[in-house]
C-alpha positions in Angstrom: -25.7 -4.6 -11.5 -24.3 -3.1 -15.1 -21.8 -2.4 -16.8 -20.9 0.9 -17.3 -21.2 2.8 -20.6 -19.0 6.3 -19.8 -15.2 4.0 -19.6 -13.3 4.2 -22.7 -13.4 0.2 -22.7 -16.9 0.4 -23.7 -16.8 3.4 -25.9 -14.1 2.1 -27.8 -12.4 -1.2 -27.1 -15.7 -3.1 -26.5 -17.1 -2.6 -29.8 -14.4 -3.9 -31.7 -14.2 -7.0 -29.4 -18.1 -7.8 -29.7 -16.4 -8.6 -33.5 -14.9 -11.7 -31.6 -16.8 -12.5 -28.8 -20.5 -14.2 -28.7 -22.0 -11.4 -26.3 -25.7 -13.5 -27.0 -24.4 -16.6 -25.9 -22.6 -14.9 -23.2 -26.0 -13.5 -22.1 -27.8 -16.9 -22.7 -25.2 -18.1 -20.1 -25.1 -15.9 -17.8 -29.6 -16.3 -17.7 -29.2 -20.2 -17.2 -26.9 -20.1 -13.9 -29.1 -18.8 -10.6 -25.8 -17.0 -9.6 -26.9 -16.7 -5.9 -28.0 -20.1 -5.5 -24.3 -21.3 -6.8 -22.6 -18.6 -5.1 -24.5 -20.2 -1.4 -22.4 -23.1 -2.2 -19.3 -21.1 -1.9 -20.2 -18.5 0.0 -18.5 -17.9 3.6 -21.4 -15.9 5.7 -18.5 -14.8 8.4 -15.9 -13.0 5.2 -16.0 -9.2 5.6 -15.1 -7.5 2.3 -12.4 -4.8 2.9 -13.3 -1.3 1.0 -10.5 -1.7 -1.2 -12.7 -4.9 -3.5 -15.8 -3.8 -2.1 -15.9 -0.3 -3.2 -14.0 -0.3 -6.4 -15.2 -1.1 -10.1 -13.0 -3.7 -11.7 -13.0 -3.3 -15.7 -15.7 -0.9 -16.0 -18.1 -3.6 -14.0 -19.9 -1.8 -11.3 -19.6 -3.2 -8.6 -15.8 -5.5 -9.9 -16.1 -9.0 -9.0 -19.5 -9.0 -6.7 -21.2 -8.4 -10.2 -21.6 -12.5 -11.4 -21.6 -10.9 -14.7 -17.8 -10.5 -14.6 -17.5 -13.8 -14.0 -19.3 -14.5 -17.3 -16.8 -12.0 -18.8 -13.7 -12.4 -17.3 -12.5 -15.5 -19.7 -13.6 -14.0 -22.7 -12.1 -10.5 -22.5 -8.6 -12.0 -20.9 -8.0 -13.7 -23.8 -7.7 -11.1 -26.0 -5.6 -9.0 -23.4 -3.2 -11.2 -21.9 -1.2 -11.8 -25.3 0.4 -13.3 -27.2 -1.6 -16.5 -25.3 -3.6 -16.4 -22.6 -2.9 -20.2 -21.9 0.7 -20.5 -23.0 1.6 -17.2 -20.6 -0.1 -18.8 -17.3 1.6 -22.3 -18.7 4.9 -20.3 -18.9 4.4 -19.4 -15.3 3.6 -22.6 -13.9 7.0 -24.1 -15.9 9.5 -21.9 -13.3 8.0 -24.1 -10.4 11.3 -26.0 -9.7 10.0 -28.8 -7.2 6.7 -31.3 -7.3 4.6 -29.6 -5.2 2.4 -31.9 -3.0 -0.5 -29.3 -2.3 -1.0 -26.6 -3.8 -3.2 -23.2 -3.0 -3.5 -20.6 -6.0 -4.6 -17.2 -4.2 -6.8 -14.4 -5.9 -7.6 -17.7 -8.5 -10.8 -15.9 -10.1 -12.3 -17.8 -12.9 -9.8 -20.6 -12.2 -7.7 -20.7 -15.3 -4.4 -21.2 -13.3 -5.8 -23.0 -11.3 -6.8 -25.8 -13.8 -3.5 -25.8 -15.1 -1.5 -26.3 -11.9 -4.1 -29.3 -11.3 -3.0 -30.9 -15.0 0.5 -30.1 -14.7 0.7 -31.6 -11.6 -2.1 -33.9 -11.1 -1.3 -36.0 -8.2 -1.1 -32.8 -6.0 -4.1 -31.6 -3.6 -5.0 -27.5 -5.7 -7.3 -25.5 -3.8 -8.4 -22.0 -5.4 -9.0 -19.2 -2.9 -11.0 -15.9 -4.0 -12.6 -12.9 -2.7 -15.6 -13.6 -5.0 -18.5 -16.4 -4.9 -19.2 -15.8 -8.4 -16.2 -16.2 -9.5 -16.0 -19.5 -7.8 -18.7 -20.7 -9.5 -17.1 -19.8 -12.6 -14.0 -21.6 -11.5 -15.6 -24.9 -9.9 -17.6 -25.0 -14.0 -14.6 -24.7 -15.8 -12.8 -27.6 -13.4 -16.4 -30.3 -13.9 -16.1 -29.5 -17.4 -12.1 -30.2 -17.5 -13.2 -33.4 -14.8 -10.6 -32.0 -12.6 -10.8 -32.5 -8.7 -10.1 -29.3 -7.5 -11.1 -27.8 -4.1 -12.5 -23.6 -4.3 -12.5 -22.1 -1.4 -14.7 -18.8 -0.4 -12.0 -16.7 1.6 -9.8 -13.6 2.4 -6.2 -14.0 0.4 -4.4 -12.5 3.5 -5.9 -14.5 6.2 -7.0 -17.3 4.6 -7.6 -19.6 7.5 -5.7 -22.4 6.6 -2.6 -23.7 8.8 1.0 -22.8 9.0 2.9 -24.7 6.9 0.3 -26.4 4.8 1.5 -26.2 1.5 4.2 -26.4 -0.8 3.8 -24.0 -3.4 1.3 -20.8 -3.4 0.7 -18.8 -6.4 -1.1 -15.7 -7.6 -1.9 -15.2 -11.3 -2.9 -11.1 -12.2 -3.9 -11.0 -8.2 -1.3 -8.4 -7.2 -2.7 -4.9 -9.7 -6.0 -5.8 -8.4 -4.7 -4.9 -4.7 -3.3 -1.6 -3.1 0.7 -2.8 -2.6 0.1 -2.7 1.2 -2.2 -5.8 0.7 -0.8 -7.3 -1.9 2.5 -7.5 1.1 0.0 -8.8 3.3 -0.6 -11.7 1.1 3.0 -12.6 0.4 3.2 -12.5 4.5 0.4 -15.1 4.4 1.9 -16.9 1.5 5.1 -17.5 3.9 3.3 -18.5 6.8 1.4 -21.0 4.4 4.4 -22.7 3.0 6.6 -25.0 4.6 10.3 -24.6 4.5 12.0 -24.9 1.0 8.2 -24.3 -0.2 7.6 -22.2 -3.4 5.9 -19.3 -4.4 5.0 -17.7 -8.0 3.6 -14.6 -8.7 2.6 -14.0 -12.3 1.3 -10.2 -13.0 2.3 -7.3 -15.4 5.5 -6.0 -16.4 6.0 -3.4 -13.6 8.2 -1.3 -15.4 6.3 -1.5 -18.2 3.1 -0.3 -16.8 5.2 2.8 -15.4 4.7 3.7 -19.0 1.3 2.9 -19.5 -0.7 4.6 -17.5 -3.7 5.1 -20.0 -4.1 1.6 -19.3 -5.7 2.6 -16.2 -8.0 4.2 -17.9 -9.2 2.0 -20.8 -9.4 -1.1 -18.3 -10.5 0.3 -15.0 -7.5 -0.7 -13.1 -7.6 1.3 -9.6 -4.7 -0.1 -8.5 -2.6 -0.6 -11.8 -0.1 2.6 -11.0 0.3 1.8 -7.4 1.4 -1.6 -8.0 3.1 -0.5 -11.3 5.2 1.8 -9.1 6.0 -1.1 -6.5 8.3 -3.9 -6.8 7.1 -7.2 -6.0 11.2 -8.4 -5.9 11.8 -6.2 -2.8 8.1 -6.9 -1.5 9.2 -10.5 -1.4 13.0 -10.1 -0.2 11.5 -7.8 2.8 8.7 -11.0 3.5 12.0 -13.6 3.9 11.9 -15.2 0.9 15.4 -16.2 -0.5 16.5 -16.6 -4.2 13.9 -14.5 -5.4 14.0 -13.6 -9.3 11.9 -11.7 -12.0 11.6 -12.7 -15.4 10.2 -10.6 -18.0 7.9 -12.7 -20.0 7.2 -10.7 -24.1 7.8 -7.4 -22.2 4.2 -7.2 -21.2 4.3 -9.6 -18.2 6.5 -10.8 -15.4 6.9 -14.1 -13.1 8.2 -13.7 -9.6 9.7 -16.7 -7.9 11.3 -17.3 -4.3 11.8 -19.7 -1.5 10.7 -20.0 2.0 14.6 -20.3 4.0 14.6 -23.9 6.4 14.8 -23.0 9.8 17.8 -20.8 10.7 18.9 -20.4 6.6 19.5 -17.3 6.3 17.9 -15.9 2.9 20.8 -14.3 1.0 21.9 -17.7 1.1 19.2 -19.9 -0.7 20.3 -20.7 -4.2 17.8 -20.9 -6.8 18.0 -24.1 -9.5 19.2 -22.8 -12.4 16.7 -23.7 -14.6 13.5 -21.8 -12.5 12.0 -18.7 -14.2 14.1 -18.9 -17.1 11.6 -18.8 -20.0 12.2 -18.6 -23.9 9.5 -16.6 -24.5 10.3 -16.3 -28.4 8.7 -19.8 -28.4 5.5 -18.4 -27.7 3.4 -17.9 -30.5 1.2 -15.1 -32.0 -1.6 -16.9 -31.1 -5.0 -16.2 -29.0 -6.3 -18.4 -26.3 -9.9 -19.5 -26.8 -13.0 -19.0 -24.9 -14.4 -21.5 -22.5 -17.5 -23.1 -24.4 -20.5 -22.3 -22.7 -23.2 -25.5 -22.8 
Protein backbone atom coordinates (compact mmCIF):
# COMPACT_ATOMS: atom_id res chain seq x y z
CA UNK A 1 0.00 0.00 0.00
CA UNK A 2 1.90 3.41 -1.47
CA UNK A 3 1.47 6.30 -2.50
CA UNK A 4 1.76 7.02 -5.86
CA UNK A 5 4.67 8.94 -7.45
CA UNK A 6 3.25 9.75 -11.32
CA UNK A 7 0.15 12.46 -9.72
CA UNK A 8 1.10 15.96 -10.08
CA UNK A 9 0.44 16.19 -6.15
CA UNK A 10 3.61 14.39 -5.67
CA UNK A 11 5.56 15.73 -8.45
CA UNK A 12 4.83 19.08 -7.51
CA UNK A 13 2.70 20.09 -4.66
CA UNK A 14 4.17 17.45 -2.17
CA UNK A 15 7.56 18.69 -2.23
CA UNK A 16 6.82 22.07 -1.30
CA UNK A 17 4.54 20.85 1.53
CA UNK A 18 7.24 18.43 3.08
CA UNK A 19 8.67 22.27 3.78
CA UNK A 20 5.76 22.34 6.38
CA UNK A 21 4.84 19.05 7.33
CA UNK A 22 7.07 16.47 9.66
CA UNK A 23 6.87 13.53 7.05
CA UNK A 24 9.43 11.55 9.76
CA UNK A 25 7.26 11.94 12.53
CA UNK A 26 4.39 11.17 10.39
CA UNK A 27 6.18 7.94 9.52
CA UNK A 28 7.23 7.32 13.25
CA UNK A 29 3.42 7.50 13.78
CA UNK A 30 2.12 5.72 11.39
CA UNK A 31 5.01 2.57 12.62
CA UNK A 32 3.65 2.78 16.35
CA UNK A 33 -0.18 2.05 15.59
CA UNK A 34 -0.87 -1.91 14.51
CA UNK A 35 -3.50 -0.43 12.00
CA UNK A 36 -5.32 -3.81 11.65
CA UNK A 37 -5.45 -4.52 15.24
CA UNK A 38 -7.24 -0.96 15.77
CA UNK A 39 -9.12 -1.13 12.74
CA UNK A 40 -10.79 -4.96 14.40
CA UNK A 41 -12.08 -2.68 16.90
CA UNK A 42 -14.14 -0.81 14.41
CA UNK A 43 -14.38 -2.92 11.85
CA UNK A 44 -17.99 -4.31 10.72
CA UNK A 45 -17.18 -8.07 9.09
CA UNK A 46 -20.83 -7.91 7.33
CA UNK A 47 -20.02 -3.97 5.34
CA UNK A 48 -19.58 -4.67 1.60
CA UNK A 49 -17.60 -1.87 0.03
CA UNK A 50 -19.38 -0.52 -3.20
CA UNK A 51 -16.83 -0.17 -6.31
CA UNK A 52 -17.19 3.34 -6.31
CA UNK A 53 -14.65 3.69 -2.58
CA UNK A 54 -13.28 0.46 -3.20
CA UNK A 55 -11.86 0.86 -6.52
CA UNK A 56 -10.88 4.41 -6.67
CA UNK A 57 -7.52 6.19 -5.46
CA UNK A 58 -8.32 9.14 -3.19
CA UNK A 59 -5.42 11.86 -3.31
CA UNK A 60 -2.97 9.96 -5.11
CA UNK A 61 -3.19 7.10 -2.19
CA UNK A 62 -3.59 3.74 -3.76
CA UNK A 63 -6.04 2.22 -2.66
CA UNK A 64 -8.02 6.03 -0.99
CA UNK A 65 -9.14 5.45 2.46
CA UNK A 66 -8.47 1.44 2.88
CA UNK A 67 -4.69 2.61 2.87
CA UNK A 68 -4.21 3.52 6.97
CA UNK A 69 -1.60 5.64 5.65
CA UNK A 70 -4.24 8.26 4.56
CA UNK A 71 -5.41 8.34 7.76
CA UNK A 72 -1.94 9.44 9.00
CA UNK A 73 -2.17 12.02 6.18
CA UNK A 74 -5.34 13.21 5.87
CA UNK A 75 -5.06 15.97 8.91
CA UNK A 76 -1.90 17.23 7.80
CA UNK A 77 -2.47 17.86 4.12
CA UNK A 78 -6.20 19.30 4.87
CA UNK A 79 -4.90 21.94 6.64
CA UNK A 80 -3.08 23.44 4.16
CA UNK A 81 -5.90 22.96 1.55
CA UNK A 82 -9.06 23.79 3.13
CA UNK A 83 -8.02 27.66 3.61
CA UNK A 84 -8.06 30.21 4.95
CA UNK A 85 -8.67 27.73 8.30
CA UNK A 86 -9.18 24.49 8.35
CA UNK A 87 -10.81 24.70 11.92
CA UNK A 88 -12.56 28.07 11.71
CA UNK A 89 -14.26 26.82 8.13
CA UNK A 90 -15.78 23.46 9.77
CA UNK A 91 -16.52 25.84 12.95
CA UNK A 92 -18.28 28.21 10.48
CA UNK A 93 -20.35 25.22 9.43
CA UNK A 94 -21.35 23.96 12.56
CA UNK A 95 -22.50 27.93 13.63
CA UNK A 96 -25.63 27.69 10.83
CA UNK A 97 -27.10 24.79 12.97
CA UNK A 98 -30.19 26.81 14.26
CA UNK A 99 -31.60 24.39 17.05
CA UNK A 100 -29.64 22.28 20.08
CA UNK A 101 -29.41 19.17 18.66
CA UNK A 102 -29.89 16.25 21.18
CA UNK A 103 -27.99 13.51 19.05
CA UNK A 104 -26.13 14.02 16.63
CA UNK A 105 -24.63 11.57 13.59
CA UNK A 106 -21.78 13.28 11.30
CA UNK A 107 -21.71 10.96 8.04
CA UNK A 108 -18.54 10.33 5.83
CA UNK A 109 -16.71 11.85 9.38
CA UNK A 110 -13.16 10.55 8.34
CA UNK A 111 -10.45 11.59 10.67
CA UNK A 112 -13.08 13.14 12.86
CA UNK A 113 -12.29 16.78 12.86
CA UNK A 114 -16.12 17.76 12.60
CA UNK A 115 -16.90 15.53 14.47
CA UNK A 116 -14.97 16.79 17.58
CA UNK A 117 -16.17 20.01 17.04
CA UNK A 118 -19.93 19.22 17.01
CA UNK A 119 -19.12 17.24 20.38
CA UNK A 120 -17.50 20.74 22.00
CA UNK A 121 -20.02 22.95 20.54
CA UNK A 122 -22.62 21.07 21.76
CA UNK A 123 -21.45 18.89 24.46
CA UNK A 124 -24.41 17.65 26.26
CA UNK A 125 -25.54 15.95 22.88
CA UNK A 126 -25.02 12.03 22.08
CA UNK A 127 -22.20 12.59 18.37
CA UNK A 128 -21.62 9.41 16.63
CA UNK A 129 -19.19 9.48 13.57
CA UNK A 130 -20.05 7.02 10.76
CA UNK A 131 -17.31 6.18 7.98
CA UNK A 132 -16.61 3.85 5.23
CA UNK A 133 -13.13 3.37 6.53
CA UNK A 134 -11.68 1.51 9.87
CA UNK A 135 -8.53 3.37 9.59
CA UNK A 136 -9.89 6.32 9.55
CA UNK A 137 -11.88 5.56 12.65
CA UNK A 138 -8.97 4.89 14.42
CA UNK A 139 -7.79 8.13 13.48
CA UNK A 140 -10.89 9.73 14.58
CA UNK A 141 -11.57 7.69 17.96
CA UNK A 142 -7.32 9.19 18.73
CA UNK A 143 -7.99 12.48 18.06
CA UNK A 144 -11.39 12.37 20.38
CA UNK A 145 -9.12 10.33 23.67
CA UNK A 146 -6.72 12.96 23.14
CA UNK A 147 -9.40 15.93 23.14
CA UNK A 148 -11.21 13.52 26.29
CA UNK A 149 -14.32 13.74 24.29
CA UNK A 150 -16.96 10.91 24.47
CA UNK A 151 -17.75 10.30 21.12
CA UNK A 152 -19.27 7.11 19.59
CA UNK A 153 -17.44 5.86 15.79
CA UNK A 154 -19.23 3.80 14.14
CA UNK A 155 -17.89 1.22 11.20
CA UNK A 156 -20.75 1.60 8.51
CA UNK A 157 -22.29 2.40 5.06
CA UNK A 158 -23.38 6.31 4.86
CA UNK A 159 -26.57 5.32 2.85
CA UNK A 160 -27.86 2.56 4.93
CA UNK A 161 -26.44 3.16 8.03
CA UNK A 162 -28.50 0.86 10.13
CA UNK A 163 -29.62 3.09 12.62
CA UNK A 164 -33.48 3.84 13.19
CA UNK A 165 -35.92 6.17 11.70
CA UNK A 166 -36.08 9.09 13.29
CA UNK A 167 -33.03 8.89 15.58
CA UNK A 168 -31.53 11.99 15.40
CA UNK A 169 -31.76 15.61 15.34
CA UNK A 170 -29.22 16.95 13.17
CA UNK A 171 -26.95 14.89 10.49
CA UNK A 172 -24.07 16.37 8.83
CA UNK A 173 -21.43 15.67 6.26
CA UNK A 174 -18.19 17.67 6.13
CA UNK A 175 -16.12 17.25 2.31
CA UNK A 176 -18.27 13.70 2.17
CA UNK A 177 -20.35 14.71 -0.96
CA UNK A 178 -16.99 15.13 -3.93
CA UNK A 179 -15.84 12.00 -2.61
CA UNK A 180 -19.16 10.22 -3.90
CA UNK A 181 -20.66 9.82 -7.57
CA UNK A 182 -23.94 12.44 -7.09
CA UNK A 183 -26.22 9.34 -7.36
CA UNK A 184 -24.90 8.34 -3.90
CA UNK A 185 -24.22 11.20 -2.49
CA UNK A 186 -28.70 11.51 -3.08
CA UNK A 187 -28.74 8.30 -1.52
CA UNK A 188 -27.28 9.64 1.63
CA UNK A 189 -29.41 12.72 1.88
CA UNK A 190 -32.39 10.03 1.45
CA UNK A 191 -30.95 8.33 4.54
CA UNK A 192 -30.22 11.55 6.19
CA UNK A 193 -34.19 12.25 6.02
CA UNK A 194 -35.20 9.00 7.21
CA UNK A 195 -32.56 9.52 10.17
CA UNK A 196 -33.97 12.79 11.35
CA UNK A 197 -37.03 13.39 13.15
CA UNK A 198 -39.38 16.06 12.10
CA UNK A 199 -38.08 19.75 12.29
CA UNK A 200 -34.53 17.83 12.51
CA UNK A 201 -31.51 19.46 10.75
CA UNK A 202 -29.10 18.70 8.29
CA UNK A 203 -25.66 20.44 7.16
CA UNK A 204 -23.67 19.74 4.36
CA UNK A 205 -20.32 21.51 4.17
CA UNK A 206 -18.28 20.67 0.77
CA UNK A 207 -16.70 22.86 -2.06
CA UNK A 208 -18.01 25.73 -3.93
CA UNK A 209 -19.84 23.91 -6.75
CA UNK A 210 -19.71 26.64 -9.01
CA UNK A 211 -16.47 27.23 -8.27
CA UNK A 212 -15.06 23.89 -9.05
CA UNK A 213 -16.91 24.16 -12.49
CA UNK A 214 -13.85 26.18 -13.02
CA UNK A 215 -11.29 24.19 -11.68
CA UNK A 216 -11.16 21.22 -13.11
CA UNK A 217 -7.22 20.78 -12.82
CA UNK A 218 -8.02 20.32 -9.43
CA UNK A 219 -8.99 16.94 -10.33
CA UNK A 220 -5.99 16.35 -11.32
CA UNK A 221 -3.43 17.71 -8.82
CA UNK A 222 -5.61 16.07 -5.86
CA UNK A 223 -7.01 12.92 -7.29
CA UNK A 224 -10.57 13.71 -6.98
CA UNK A 225 -12.61 11.11 -9.15
CA UNK A 226 -15.59 12.51 -8.35
CA UNK A 227 -14.76 16.35 -8.01
CA UNK A 228 -16.49 17.31 -11.64
CA UNK A 229 -19.53 15.17 -11.19
CA UNK A 230 -20.36 16.59 -8.01
CA UNK A 231 -18.98 20.01 -9.21
CA UNK A 232 -21.62 19.85 -11.99
CA UNK A 233 -24.53 18.81 -9.50
CA UNK A 234 -26.29 20.86 -7.14
CA UNK A 235 -26.69 19.79 -3.68
CA UNK A 236 -29.81 22.67 -3.27
CA UNK A 237 -31.99 20.80 -5.74
CA UNK A 238 -30.51 17.26 -4.52
CA UNK A 239 -32.00 18.29 -1.14
CA UNK A 240 -35.27 20.09 -2.36
CA UNK A 241 -36.03 16.77 -4.48
CA UNK A 242 -35.18 14.59 -0.94
CA UNK A 243 -38.15 16.77 0.98
CA UNK A 244 -36.22 19.00 2.76
CA UNK A 245 -37.80 22.54 3.22
CA UNK A 246 -35.99 25.93 3.72
CA UNK A 247 -33.00 24.69 2.17
CA UNK A 248 -30.14 27.50 1.57
CA UNK A 249 -26.48 27.65 0.29
CA UNK A 250 -23.99 29.96 1.51
CA UNK A 251 -20.80 30.56 -0.06
CA UNK A 252 -18.21 30.55 2.55
CA UNK A 253 -14.46 32.68 0.99
CA UNK A 254 -15.61 31.50 -2.51
CA UNK A 255 -13.88 28.24 -2.11
CA UNK A 256 -16.51 26.40 -0.02
CA UNK A 257 -20.22 26.19 0.60
CA UNK A 258 -22.65 25.08 3.59
CA UNK A 259 -25.96 23.56 2.77
CA UNK A 260 -28.74 23.69 5.27
CA UNK A 261 -32.47 22.32 5.30
CA UNK A 262 -35.23 20.96 7.44
CA UNK A 263 -37.08 17.76 7.63
CA UNK A 264 -41.13 19.15 7.14
CA UNK A 265 -43.51 17.74 10.48
CA UNK A 266 -45.87 15.46 9.38
CA UNK A 267 -48.21 16.84 6.59
CA UNK A 268 -46.00 20.36 6.25
CA UNK A 269 -45.61 20.84 3.15
CA UNK A 270 -41.83 21.90 2.28
CA UNK A 271 -42.22 25.14 0.36
CA UNK A 272 -43.62 26.19 3.40
CA UNK A 273 -40.92 25.64 6.23
CA UNK A 274 -39.21 28.95 7.02
CA UNK A 275 -35.77 29.01 7.84
CA UNK A 276 -34.50 31.31 11.18
CA UNK A 277 -33.07 34.07 9.88
CA UNK A 278 -29.90 33.87 11.34
CA UNK A 279 -28.95 29.97 9.87
CA UNK A 280 -26.22 29.86 7.26
CA UNK A 281 -25.56 33.45 7.31
CA UNK A 282 -21.82 33.62 7.84
CA UNK A 283 -19.36 36.81 7.75
CA UNK A 284 -16.75 35.04 6.36
CA UNK A 285 -14.44 38.36 6.24
CA UNK A 286 -13.99 37.44 9.93
CA UNK A 287 -12.07 34.64 9.10
CA UNK A 288 -8.52 35.02 9.16
CA UNK A 289 -5.51 34.27 6.93
CA UNK A 290 -4.52 31.85 9.14
CA UNK A 291 -3.61 27.92 8.92
CA UNK A 292 -5.04 25.31 11.06
CA UNK A 293 -2.44 23.14 12.82
CA UNK A 294 -1.56 19.55 12.78
CA UNK A 295 -2.76 17.06 15.32
CA UNK A 296 0.37 16.28 17.53
CA UNK A 297 1.33 12.96 17.22
CA UNK A 298 2.73 11.33 20.81
Amino acid sequence: MAVRKDTIFEQFLSPVLQLFIDRDGLEQFYRSIDWETEGDRFRNPSLVYPAYYSTQNFHGIEQGYLNPRAAVSYDPITQYVLLPSETLIRQAAIEAVYGKPRRILDLGCGTGSTTLLLKQTFPDAEVIGLDFSPYMLVMADYKAKQAELEIKFVHANAEQTGFADASFDLVTASLLFHETPPAVSRAILQEAARLLQPGGEVLILDGNQKTLRQTEWLTQIFEEPYMQAYASGNVDAWMGATGFGAVQTQELWWIHQITWGVKPLPGQDPDSVRAHPDSVRIDDSALPDAGFPAPAFE
